[in-house]
N, CA, C and O atoms as a MOPAC input file, in Angstrom:
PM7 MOZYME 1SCF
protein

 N    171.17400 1   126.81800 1    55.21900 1
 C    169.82200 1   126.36600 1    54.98700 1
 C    169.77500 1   124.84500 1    55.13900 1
 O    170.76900 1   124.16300 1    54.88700 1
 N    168.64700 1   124.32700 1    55.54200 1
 C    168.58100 1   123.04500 1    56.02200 1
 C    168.41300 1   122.49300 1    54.93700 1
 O    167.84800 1   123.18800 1    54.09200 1
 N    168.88100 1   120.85100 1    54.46500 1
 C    168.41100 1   120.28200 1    53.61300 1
 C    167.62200 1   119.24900 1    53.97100 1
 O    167.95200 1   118.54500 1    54.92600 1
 N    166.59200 1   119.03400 1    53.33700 1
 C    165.42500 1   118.32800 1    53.38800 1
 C    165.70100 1   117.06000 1    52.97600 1
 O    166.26100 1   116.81700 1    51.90700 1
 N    165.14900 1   115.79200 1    54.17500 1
 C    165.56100 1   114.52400 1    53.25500 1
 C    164.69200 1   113.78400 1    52.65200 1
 O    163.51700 1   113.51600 1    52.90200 1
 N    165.49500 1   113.44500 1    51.72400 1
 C    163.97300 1   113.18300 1    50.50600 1
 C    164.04000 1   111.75400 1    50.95700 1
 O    164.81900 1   111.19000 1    51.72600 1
 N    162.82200 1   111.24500 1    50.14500 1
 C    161.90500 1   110.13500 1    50.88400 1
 C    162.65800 1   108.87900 1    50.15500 1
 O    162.75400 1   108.87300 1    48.92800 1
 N    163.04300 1   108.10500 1    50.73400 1
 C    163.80800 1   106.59400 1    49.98600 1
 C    162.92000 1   105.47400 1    50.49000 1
 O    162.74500 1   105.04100 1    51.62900 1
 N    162.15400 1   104.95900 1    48.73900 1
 C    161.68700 1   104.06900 1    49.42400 1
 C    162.79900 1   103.03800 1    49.47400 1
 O    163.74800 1   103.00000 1    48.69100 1
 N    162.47800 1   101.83500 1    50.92900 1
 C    163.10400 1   100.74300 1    51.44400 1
 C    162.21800 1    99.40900 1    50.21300 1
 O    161.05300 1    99.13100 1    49.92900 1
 N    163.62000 1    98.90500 1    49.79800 1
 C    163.34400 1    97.47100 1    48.87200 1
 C    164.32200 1    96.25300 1    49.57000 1
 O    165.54300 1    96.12300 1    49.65900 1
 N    162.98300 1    95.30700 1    50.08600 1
 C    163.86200 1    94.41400 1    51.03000 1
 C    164.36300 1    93.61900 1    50.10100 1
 O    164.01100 1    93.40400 1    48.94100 1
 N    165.67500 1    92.99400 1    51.08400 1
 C    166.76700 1    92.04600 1    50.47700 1
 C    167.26000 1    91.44400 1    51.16600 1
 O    167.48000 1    91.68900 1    52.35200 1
 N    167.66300 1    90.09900 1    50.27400 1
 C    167.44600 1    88.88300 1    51.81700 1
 C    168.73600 1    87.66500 1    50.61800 1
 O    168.77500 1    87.30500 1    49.44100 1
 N    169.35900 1    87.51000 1    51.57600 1
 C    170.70800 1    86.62400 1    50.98300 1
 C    170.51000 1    85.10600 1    51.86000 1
 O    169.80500 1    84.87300 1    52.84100 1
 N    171.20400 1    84.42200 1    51.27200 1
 C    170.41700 1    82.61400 1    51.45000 1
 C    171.39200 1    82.02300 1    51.52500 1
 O    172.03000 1    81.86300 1    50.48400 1
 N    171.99100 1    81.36600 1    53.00000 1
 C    172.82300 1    80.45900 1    52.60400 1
 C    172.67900 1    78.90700 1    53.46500 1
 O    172.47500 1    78.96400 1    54.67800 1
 N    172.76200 1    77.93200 1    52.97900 1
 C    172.62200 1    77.13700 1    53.76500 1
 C    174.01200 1    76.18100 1    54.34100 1
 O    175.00000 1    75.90000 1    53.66200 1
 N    173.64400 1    75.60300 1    56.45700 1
 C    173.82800 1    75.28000 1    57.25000 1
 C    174.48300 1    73.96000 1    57.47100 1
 O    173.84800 1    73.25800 1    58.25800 1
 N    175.33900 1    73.53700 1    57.10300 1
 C    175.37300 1    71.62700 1    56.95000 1
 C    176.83400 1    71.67200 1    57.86200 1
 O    177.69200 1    72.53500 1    57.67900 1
 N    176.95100 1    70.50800 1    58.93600 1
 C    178.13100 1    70.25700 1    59.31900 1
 C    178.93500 1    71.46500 1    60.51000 1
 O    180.10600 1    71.74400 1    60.76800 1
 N    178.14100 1    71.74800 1    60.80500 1
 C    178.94300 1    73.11700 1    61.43400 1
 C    179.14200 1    74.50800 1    60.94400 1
 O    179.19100 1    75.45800 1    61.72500 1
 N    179.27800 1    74.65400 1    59.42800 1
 C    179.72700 1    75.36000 1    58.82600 1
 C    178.47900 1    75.62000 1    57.83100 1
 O    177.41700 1    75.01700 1    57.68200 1
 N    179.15600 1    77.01100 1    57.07600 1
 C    178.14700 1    77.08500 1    55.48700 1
 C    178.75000 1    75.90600 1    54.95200 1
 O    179.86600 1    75.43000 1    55.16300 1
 N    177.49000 1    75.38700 1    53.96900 1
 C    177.75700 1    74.15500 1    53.15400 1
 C    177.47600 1    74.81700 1    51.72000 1
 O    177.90200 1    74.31500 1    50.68000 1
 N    176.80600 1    75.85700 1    51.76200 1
 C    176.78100 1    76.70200 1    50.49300 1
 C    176.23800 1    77.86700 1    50.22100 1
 O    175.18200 1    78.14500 1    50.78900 1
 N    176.75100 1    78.68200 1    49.42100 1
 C    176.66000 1    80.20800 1    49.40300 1
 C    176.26900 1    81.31500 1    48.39500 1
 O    177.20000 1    80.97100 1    47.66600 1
 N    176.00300 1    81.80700 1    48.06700 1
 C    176.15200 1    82.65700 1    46.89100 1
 C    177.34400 1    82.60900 1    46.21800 1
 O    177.12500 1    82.87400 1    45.03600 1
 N    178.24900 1    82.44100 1    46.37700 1
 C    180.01200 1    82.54200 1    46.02600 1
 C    179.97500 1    81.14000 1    45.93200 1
 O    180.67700 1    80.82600 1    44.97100 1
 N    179.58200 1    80.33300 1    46.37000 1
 C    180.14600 1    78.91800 1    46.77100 1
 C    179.08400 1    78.28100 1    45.08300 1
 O    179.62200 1    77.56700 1    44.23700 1
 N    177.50000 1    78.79400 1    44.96400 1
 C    176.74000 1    78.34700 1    43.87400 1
 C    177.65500 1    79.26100 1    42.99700 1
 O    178.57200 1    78.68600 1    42.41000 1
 N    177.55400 1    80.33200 1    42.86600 1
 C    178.86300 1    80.68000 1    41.79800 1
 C    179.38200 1    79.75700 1    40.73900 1
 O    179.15600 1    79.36700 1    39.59400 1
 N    180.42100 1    79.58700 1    42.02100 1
 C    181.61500 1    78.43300 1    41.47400 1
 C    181.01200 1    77.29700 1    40.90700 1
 O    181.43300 1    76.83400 1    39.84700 1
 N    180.09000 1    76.81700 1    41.49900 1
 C    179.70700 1    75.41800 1    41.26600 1
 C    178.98300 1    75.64100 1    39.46300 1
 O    179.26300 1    74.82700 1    38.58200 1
 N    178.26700 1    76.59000 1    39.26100 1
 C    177.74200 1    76.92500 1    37.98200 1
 C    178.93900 1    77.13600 1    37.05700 1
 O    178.89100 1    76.69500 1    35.90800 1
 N    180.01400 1    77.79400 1    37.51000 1
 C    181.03000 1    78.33300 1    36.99400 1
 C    181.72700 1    76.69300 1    36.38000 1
 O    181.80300 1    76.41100 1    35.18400 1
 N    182.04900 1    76.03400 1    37.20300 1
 C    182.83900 1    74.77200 1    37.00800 1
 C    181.95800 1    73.75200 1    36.17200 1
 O    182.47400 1    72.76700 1    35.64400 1
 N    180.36200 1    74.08600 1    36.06200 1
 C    179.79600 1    73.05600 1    35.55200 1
 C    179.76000 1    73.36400 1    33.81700 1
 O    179.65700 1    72.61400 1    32.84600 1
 N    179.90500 1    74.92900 1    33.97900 1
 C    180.35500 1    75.17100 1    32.72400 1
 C    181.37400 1    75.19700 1    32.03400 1
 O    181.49800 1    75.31700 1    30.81500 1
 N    182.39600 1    75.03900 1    33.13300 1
 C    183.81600 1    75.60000 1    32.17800 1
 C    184.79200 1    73.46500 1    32.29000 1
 O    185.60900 1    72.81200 1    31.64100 1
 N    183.94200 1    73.29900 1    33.51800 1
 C    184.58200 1    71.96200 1    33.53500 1
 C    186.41000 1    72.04700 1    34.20600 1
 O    187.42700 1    71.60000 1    33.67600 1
 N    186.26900 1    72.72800 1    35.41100 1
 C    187.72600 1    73.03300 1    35.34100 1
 C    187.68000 1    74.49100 1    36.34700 1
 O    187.45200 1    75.67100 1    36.07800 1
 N    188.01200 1    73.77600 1    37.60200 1
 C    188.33900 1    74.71700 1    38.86500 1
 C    189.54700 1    76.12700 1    38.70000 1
 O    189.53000 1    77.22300 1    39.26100 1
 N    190.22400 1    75.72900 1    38.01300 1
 C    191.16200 1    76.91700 1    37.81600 1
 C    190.24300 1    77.91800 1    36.56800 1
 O    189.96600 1    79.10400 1    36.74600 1
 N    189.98400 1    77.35000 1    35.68100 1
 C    189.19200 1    77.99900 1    34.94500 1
 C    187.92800 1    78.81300 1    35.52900 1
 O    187.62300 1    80.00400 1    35.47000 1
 N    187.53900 1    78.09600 1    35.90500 1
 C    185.79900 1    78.93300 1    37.00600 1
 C    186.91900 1    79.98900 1    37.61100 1
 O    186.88600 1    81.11700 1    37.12000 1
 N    187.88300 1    79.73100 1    38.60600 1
 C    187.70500 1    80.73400 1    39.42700 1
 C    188.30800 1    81.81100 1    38.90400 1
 O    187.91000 1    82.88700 1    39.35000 1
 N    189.24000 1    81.84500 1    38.00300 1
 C    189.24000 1    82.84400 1    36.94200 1
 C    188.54900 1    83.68900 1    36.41200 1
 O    189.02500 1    84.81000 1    36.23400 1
 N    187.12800 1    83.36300 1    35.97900 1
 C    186.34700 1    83.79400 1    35.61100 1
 C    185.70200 1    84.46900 1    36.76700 1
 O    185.46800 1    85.62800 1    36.42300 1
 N    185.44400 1    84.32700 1    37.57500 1
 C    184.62700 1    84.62900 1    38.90500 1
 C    186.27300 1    85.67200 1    39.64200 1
 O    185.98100 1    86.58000 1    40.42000 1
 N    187.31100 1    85.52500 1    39.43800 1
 C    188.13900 1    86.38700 1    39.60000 1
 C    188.63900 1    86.05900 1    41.12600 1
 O    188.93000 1    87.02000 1    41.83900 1
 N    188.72900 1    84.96600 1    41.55300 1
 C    188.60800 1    84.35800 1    42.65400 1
 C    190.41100 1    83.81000 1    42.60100 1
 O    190.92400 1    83.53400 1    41.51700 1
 N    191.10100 1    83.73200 1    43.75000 1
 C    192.36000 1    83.18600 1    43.76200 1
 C    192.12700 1    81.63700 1    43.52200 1
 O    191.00700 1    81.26000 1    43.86700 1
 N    192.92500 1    80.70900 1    43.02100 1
 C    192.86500 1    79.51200 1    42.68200 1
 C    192.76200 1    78.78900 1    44.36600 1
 O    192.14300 1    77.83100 1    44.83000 1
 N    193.61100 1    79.70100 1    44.87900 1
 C    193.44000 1    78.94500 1    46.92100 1
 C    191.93300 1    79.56200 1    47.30800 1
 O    191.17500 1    78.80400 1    47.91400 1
 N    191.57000 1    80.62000 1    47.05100 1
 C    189.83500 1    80.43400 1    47.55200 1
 C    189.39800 1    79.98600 1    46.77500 1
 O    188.47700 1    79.76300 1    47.56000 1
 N    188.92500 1    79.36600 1    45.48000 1
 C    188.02100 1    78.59900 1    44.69600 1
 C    188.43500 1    77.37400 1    45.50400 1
 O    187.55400 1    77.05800 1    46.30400 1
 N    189.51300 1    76.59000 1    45.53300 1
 C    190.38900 1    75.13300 1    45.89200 1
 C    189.60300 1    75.47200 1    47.47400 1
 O    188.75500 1    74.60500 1    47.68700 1
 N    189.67900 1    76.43400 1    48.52900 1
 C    189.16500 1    76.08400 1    49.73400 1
 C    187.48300 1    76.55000 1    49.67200 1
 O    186.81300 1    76.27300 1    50.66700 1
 N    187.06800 1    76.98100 1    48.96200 1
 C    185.52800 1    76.98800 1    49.24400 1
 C    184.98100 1    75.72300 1    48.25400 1
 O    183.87500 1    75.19900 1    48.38800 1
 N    185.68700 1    75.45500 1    47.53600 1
 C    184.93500 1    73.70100 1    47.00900 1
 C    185.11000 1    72.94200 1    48.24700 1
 O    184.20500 1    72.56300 1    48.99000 1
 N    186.90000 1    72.67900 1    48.45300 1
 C    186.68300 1    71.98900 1    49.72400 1
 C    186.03100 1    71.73100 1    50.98600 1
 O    185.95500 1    70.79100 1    51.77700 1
 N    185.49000 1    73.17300 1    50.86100 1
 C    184.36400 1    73.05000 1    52.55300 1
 C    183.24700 1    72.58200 1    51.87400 1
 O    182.79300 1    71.57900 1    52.42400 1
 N    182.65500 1    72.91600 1    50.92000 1
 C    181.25500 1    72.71100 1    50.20100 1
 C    181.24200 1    70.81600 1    50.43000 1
 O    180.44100 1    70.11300 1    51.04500 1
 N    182.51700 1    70.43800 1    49.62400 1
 C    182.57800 1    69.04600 1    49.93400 1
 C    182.28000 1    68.43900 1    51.05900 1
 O    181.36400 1    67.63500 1    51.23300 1
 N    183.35500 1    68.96900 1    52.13200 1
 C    182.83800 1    68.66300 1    53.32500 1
 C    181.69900 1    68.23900 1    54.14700 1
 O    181.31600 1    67.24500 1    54.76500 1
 N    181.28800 1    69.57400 1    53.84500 1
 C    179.79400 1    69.44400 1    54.51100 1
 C    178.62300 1    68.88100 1    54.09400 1
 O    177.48400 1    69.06800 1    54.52200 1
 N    179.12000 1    67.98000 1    52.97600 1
 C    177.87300 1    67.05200 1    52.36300 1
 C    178.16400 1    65.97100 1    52.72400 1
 O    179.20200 1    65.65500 1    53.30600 1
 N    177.11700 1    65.16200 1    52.35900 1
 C    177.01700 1    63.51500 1    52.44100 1
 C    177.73800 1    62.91400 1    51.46800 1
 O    178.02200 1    61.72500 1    51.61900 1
 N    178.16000 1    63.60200 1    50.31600 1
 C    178.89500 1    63.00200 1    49.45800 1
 C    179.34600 1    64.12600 1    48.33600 1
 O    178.44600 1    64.88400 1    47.97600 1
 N    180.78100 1    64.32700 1    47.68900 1
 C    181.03300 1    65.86000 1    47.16500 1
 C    179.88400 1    66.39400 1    46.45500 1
 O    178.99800 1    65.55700 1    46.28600 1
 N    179.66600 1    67.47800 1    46.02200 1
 C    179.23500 1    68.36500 1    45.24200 1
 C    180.12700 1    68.37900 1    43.62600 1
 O    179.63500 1    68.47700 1    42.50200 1
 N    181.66700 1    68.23600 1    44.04900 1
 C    182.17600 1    68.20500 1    42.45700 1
 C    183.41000 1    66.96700 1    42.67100 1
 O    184.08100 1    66.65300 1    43.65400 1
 N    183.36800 1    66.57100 1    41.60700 1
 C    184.76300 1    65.43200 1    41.57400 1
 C    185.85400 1    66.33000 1    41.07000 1
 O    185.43400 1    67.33400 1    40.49400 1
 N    187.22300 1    66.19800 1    41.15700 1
 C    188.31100 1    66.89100 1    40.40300 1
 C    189.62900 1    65.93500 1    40.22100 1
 O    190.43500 1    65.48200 1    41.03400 1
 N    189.51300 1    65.83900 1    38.96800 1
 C    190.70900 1    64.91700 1    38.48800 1
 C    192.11300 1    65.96500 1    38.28500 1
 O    192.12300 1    67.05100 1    37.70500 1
 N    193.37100 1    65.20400 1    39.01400 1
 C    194.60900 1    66.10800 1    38.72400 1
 C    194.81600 1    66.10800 1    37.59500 1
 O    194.24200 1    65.22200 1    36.96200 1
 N    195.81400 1    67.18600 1    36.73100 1
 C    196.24300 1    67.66600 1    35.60800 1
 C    196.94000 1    66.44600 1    35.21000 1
 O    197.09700 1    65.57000 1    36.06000 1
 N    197.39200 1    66.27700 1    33.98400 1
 C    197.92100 1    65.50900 1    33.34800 1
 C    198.09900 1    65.65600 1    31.97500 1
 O    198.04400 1    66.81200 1    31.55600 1
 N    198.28200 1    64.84100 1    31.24700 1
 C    198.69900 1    65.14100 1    29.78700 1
 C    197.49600 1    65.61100 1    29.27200 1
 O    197.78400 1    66.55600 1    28.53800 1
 N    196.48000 1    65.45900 1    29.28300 1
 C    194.97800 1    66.34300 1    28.74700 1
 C    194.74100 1    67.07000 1    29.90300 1
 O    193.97000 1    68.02500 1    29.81200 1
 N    195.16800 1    66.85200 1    30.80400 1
 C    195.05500 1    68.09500 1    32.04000 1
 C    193.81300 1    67.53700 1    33.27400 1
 O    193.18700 1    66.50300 1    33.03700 1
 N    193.58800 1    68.22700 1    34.39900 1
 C    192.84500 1    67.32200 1    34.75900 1
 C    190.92800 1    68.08800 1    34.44900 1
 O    190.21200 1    68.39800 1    33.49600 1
 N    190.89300 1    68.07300 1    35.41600 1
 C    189.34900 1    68.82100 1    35.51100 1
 C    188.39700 1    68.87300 1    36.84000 1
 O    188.71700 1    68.55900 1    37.98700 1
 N    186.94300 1    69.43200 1    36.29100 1
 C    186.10800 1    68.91100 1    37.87000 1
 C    184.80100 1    68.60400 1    36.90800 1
 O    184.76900 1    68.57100 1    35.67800 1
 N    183.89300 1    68.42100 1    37.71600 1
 C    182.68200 1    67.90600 1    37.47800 1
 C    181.85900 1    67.99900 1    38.14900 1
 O    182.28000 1    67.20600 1    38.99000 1
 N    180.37700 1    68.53100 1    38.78000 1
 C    179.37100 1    68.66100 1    39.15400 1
 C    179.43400 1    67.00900 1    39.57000 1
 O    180.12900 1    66.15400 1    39.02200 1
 N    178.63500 1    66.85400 1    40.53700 1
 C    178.03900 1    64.91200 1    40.57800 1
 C    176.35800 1    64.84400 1    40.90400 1
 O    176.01500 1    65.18100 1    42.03800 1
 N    175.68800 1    64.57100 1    40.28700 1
 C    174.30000 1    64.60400 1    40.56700 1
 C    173.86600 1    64.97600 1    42.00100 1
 O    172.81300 1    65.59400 1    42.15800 1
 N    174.87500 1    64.51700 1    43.38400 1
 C    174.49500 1    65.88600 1    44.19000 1
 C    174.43000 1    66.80300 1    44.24300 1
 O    173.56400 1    67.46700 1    44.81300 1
 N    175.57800 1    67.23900 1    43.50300 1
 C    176.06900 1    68.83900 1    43.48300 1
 C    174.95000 1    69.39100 1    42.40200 1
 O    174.27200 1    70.34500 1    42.78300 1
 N    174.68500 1    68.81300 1    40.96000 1
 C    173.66200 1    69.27300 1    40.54100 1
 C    172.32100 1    69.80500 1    41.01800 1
 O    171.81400 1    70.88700 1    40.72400 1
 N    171.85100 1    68.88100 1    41.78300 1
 C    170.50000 1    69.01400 1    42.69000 1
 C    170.65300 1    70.04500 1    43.70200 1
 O    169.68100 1    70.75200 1    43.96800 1
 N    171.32500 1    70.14600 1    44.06200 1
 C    172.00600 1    70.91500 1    45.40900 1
 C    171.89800 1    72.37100 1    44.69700 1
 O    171.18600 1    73.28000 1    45.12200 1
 N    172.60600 1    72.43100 1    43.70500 1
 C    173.10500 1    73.87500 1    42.70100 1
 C    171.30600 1    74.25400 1    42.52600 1
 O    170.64700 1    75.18900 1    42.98100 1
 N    170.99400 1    73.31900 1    41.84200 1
 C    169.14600 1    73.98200 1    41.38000 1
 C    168.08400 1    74.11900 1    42.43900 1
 O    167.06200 1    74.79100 1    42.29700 1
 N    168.49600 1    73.23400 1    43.81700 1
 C    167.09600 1    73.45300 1    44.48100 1
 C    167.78500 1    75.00900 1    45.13900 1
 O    166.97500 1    75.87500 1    45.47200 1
 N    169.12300 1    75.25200 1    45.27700 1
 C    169.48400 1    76.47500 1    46.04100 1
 C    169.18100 1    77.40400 1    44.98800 1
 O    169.05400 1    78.44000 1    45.64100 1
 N    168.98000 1    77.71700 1    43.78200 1
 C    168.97400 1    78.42200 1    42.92200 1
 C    167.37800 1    79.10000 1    42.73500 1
 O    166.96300 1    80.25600 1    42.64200 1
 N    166.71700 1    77.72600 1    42.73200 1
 C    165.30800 1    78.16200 1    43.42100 1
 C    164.59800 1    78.27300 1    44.63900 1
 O    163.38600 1    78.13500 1    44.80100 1
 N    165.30400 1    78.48600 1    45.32300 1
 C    165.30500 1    78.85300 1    46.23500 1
 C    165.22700 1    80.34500 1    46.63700 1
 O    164.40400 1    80.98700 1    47.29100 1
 N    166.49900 1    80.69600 1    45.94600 1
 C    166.34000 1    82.04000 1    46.25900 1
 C    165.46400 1    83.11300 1    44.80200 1
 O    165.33800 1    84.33500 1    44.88200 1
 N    164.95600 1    82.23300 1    43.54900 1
 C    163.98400 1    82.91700 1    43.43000 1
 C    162.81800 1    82.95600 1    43.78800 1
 O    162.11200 1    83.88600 1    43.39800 1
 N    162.26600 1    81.88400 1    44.68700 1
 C    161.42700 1    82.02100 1    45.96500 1
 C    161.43100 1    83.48100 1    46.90200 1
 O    160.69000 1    84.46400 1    46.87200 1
 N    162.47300 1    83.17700 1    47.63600 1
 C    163.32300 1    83.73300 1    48.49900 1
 C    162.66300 1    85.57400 1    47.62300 1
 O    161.84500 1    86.28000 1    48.21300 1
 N    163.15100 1    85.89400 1    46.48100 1
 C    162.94900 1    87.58600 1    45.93600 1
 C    161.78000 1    87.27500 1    45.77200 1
 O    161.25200 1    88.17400 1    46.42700 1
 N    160.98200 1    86.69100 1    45.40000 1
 C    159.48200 1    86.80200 1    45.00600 1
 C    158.77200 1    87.36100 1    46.23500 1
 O    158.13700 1    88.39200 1    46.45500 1
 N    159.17000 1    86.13100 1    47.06000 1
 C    158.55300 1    86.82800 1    48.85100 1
 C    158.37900 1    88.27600 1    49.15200 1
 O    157.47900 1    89.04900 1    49.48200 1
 N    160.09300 1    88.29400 1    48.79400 1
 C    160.33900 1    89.51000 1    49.62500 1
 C    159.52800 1    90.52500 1    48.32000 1
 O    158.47100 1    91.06200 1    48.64900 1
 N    159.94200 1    90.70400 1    47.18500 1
 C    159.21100 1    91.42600 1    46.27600 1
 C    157.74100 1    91.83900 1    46.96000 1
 O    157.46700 1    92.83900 1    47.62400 1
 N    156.78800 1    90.58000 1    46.51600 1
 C    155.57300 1    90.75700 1    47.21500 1
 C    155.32600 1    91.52500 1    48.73200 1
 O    154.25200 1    92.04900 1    49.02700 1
 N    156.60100 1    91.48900 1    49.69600 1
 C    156.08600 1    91.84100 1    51.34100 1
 C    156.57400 1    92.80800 1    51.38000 1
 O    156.51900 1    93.38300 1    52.46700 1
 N    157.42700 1    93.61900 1    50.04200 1
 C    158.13600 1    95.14400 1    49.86200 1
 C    156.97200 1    96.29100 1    50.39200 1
 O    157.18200 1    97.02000 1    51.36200 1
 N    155.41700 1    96.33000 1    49.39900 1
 C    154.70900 1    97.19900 1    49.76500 1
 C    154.37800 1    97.20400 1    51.09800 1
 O    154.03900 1    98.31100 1    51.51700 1
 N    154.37400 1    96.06400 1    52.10000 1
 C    153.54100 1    95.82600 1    53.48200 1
 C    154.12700 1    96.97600 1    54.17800 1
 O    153.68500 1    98.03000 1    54.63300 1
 N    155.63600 1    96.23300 1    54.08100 1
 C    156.95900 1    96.92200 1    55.06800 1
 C    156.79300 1    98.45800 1    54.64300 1
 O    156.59100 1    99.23600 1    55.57600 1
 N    156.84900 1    98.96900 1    53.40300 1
 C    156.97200 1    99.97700 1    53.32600 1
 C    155.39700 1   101.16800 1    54.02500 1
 O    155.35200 1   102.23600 1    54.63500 1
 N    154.47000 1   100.30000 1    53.54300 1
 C    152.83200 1   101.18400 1    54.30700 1
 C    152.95600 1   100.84600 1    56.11500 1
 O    152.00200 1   101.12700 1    56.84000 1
 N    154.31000 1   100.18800 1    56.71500 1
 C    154.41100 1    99.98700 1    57.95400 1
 C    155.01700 1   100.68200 1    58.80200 1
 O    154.82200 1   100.80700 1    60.01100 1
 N    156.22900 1   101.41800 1    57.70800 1
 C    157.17400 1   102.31500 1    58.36000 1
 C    156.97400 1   103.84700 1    58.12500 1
 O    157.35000 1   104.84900 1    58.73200 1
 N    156.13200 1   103.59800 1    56.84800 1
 C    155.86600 1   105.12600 1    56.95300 1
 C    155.41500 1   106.57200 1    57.66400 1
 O    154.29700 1   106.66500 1    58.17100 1
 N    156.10800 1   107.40000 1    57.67000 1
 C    155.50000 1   108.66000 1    58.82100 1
 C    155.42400 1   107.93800 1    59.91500 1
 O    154.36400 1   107.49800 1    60.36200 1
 N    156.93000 1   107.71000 1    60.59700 1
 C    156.88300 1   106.98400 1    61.38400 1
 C    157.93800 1   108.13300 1    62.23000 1
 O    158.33000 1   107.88600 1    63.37000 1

């Protein structure tokens, strides 16, 4: 007997990353970290938490750096209090306008969900 396919509605979704230098300059994974480190103060720590190898947290800061005009985080080596990182008022600004951004970004799409869907239907 045939089975009948039931009707799924489509809920659009839309991922955001932005373009700097050749490369991504920042990402979903990449704002992550950067929230991660602004809280924990401490790159090995974030990527821990985020469950990330200490060599991909260490190379996706490094490109993030890169591709700016000036870093996104400072990081002092370990030492007797150990070292750390730090957000720098770029990286701050950078972290919040991308952050709103993409709740822009779902609102859109939220709102243009019904269009798409009365577009494809019985199609």
């Amino acid at each position: 007997m045939p089975r009948r396919h039931q009707a799924i509605a489509p809920i659009l979704r839309g991922r955001l990353w932005i373009d700097a230098g050749g490369g991504v300059a920042l990402s979903e994974a990449g704002a992550d970290l950067l929230e991660q480190i602004d809280a924990l103060g401490s790159l090995s720590e974030a990527a821990r938490r985020l469950r990330f190898s200490y060599r991909r947290a260490w190379m996706l800061l490094d490109a993030m750096n890169r591709r700016w005009e000036k870093p996104l985080v400072i990081t002092a080596i370990g030492g007797r209090r150990g070292g750390g990182a730090k957000l720098t008022p770029l990286g701050r600004a950078v972290l919040g306008a991308y952050r709103d951004l993409q709740m822009q970004l779902e609102t859109l799409l939220d709102h243009a969900t019904p269009a798409f869907r009365r577009s494809v239907k019985h199609r």
